[in-house]
C-alpha positions as CSV (number, residue, x, y, z in Angstrom):
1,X,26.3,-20.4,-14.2
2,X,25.5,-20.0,-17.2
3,X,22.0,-18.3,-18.6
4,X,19.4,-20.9,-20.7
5,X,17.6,-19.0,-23.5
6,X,14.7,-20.6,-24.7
7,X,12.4,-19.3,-27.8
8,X,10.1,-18.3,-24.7
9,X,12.2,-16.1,-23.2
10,X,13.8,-14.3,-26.6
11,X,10.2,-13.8,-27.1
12,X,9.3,-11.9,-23.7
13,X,12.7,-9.8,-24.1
14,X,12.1,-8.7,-27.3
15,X,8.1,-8.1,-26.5
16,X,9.1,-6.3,-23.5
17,X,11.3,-3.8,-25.5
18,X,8.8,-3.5,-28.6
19,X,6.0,-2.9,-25.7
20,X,7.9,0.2,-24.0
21,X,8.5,1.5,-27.2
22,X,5.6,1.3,-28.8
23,X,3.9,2.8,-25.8
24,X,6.7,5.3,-24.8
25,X,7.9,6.9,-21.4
26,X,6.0,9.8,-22.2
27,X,2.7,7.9,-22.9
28,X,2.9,5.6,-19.4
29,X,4.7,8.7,-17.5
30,X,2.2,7.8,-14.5
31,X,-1.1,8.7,-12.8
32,X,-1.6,12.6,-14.0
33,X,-1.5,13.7,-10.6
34,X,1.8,16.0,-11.6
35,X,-0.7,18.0,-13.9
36,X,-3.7,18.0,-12.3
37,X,-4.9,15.2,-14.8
38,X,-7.2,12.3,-14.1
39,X,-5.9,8.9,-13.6
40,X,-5.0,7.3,-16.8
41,X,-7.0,4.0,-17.8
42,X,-6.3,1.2,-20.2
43,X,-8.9,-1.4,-21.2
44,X,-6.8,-4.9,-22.3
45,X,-9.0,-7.0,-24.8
46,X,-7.2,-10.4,-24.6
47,X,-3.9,-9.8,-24.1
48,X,-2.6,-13.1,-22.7
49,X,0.1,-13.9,-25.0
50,X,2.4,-11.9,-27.1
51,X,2.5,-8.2,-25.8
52,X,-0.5,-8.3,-23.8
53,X,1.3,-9.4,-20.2
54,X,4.5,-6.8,-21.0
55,X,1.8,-3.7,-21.5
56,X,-0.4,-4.5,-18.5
57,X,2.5,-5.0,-16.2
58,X,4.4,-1.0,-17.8
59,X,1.0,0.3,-17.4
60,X,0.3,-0.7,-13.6
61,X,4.1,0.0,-12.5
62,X,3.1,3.3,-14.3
63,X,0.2,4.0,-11.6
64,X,-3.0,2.9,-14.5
65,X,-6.6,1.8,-13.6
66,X,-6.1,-1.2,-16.0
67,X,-9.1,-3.5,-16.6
68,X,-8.7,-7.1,-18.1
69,X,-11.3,-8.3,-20.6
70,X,-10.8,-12.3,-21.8
């Protein structure tokens, strides 16, 4: 079976990519328990389209107190 690429899904792919390296492993490398750190927060002002989705769901799988604001 073959896969159907759509602009949609180019899109996501790409934004998912651009998203992890604008951000960068070290930068979501999880909660700061390891150091002794306090939990890392991220605020998201909009976010529904474009990168927004992508960098909410890196910085939850990262262990982030992330807070939506639309």
């Amino acid at each position: 079976m073959s896969q159907i690429f759509t602009r949609r899904t180019i899109l996501s792919a790409a934004s998912t990519g651009a998203a992890s390296a604008a951000l960068g492993s070290h930068v979501l490398a999880g909660d700061g328990s390891q150091d002794g750190g306090p939990k890392k927060r991220l605020l998201m002002l909009g976010g529904t389209a474009f990168l927004g989705p992508q960098i909410v769901h890196a910085a939850l799988d990262a262990g982030w107190d992330v807070t939506l604001f639309n």
